[in-house]
N, C-alpha and C positions, 0 to 999 in steps of 0.2 A: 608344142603346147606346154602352158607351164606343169601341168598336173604328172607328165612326164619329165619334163626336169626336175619337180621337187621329190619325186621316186627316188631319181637316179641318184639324188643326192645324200638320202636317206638310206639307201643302199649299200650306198660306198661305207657310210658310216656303221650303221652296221655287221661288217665283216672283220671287225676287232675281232677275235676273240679272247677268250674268258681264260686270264691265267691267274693264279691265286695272290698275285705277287703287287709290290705297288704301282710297278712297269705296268700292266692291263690297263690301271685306273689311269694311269697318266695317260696311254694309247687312248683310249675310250675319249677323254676329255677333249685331245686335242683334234679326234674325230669331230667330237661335238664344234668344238669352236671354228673348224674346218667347213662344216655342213650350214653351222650357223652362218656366219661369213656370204658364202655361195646365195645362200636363202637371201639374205637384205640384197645381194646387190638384183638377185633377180626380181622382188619389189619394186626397186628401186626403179629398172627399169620397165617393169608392167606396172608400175602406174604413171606413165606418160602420156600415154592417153586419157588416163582420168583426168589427169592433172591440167592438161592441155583445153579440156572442156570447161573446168571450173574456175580457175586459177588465173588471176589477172598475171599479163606479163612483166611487171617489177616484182613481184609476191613470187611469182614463179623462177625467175632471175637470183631473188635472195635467196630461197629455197634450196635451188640447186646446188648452188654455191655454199650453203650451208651443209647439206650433206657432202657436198667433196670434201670439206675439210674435215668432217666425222670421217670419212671413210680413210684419209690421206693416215688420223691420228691415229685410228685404228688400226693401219697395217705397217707403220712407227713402230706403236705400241702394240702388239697382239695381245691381247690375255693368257695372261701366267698366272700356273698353280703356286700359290703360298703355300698350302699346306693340305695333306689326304693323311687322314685317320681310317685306317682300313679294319674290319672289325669283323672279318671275314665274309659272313651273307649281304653287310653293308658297309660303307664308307659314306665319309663325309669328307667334302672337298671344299677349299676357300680358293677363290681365284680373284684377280684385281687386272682392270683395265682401265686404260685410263679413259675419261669421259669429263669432256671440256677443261675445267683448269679444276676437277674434283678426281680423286680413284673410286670407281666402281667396283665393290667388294660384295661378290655375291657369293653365297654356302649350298652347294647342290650335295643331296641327298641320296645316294647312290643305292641302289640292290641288285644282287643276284638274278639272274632271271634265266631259265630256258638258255642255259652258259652263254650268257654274256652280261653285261652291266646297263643299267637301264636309271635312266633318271627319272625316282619316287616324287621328288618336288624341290623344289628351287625356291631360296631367299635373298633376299637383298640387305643390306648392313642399313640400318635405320638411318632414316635419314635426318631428324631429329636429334637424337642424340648421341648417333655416330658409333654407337656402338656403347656408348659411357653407359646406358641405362638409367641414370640418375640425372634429375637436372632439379638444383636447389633442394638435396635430399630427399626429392620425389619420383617414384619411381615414374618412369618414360610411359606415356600415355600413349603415344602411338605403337610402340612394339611392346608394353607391357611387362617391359624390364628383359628382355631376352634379347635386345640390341639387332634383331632379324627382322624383316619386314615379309611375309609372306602371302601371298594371294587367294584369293579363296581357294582357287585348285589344288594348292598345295598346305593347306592350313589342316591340322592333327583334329581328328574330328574331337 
């Protein structure tokens, strides 16, 4: 059942523990990217029968085929740490993967927890203005000049 494999995966990840140093945070991430990974391809595969229902078979052909080649560039290219600012009770981390012919640069926001490292909230490098903030001396309208794009989940109340 899937709600046992996404445990088991969750688990694994998990069992880092918590050492003070910037080794932890790098252990910890590439748990995450390890567990993440696992997750999509298990989707991937339990929605085949969704997809199988709804999904005309040319649509479903490009489909598939479009995800192999995400997945193929994906494990080319794994997601690599650019840079962890360790600040002791938190860190912040920038990691880039590649994503079609663009880099995908997201900044995950790390804390302390119950000794181990746990991810507070997660952003994405605007996509807009790339990070520039400025476009025509005006500050970025979608990230609001801080070049991160954040989701509600994770947005500073």
């Amino acid at each position: 059942m899937i709600t046992a494999e996404v445990s088991e995966i969750f688990a694994a990840a998990l069992q880092v523990d918590l050492i003070s140093d910037e080794r932890a945070i790098t252990d910890f991430m590439q748990a995450y990217f390890s567990a993440w990974s696992k997750l999509n391809r298990l989707q991937e595969e339990h929605a085949l029968a969704f997809q199988n229902s709804f999904y005309g078979s040319r649509y479903l052909q490009k489909l598939r085929t479009q995800w192999q080649q995400d997945r193929e560039q994906r494990e080319a290219q794994p997601a690599a740490i650019l840079s962890i600012e360790n600040h002791g009770e938190t860190a912040v981390v920038i990691t880039s993967q590649a994503y079609g012919c663009d880099e995908d640069l997201r900044r995950y926001h790390l804390r302390k927890t119950d000794n181990r490292w746990e991810i507070e909230r997660k952003g994405l490098r605007c996509f807009a203005c790339k990070s520039g903030c400025e476009h025509d001396n005006e500050i970025c309208t979608v990230c609001a000049g801080v070049g991160w794009c954040y989701g509600r989940a994770s947005r500073d109340e």
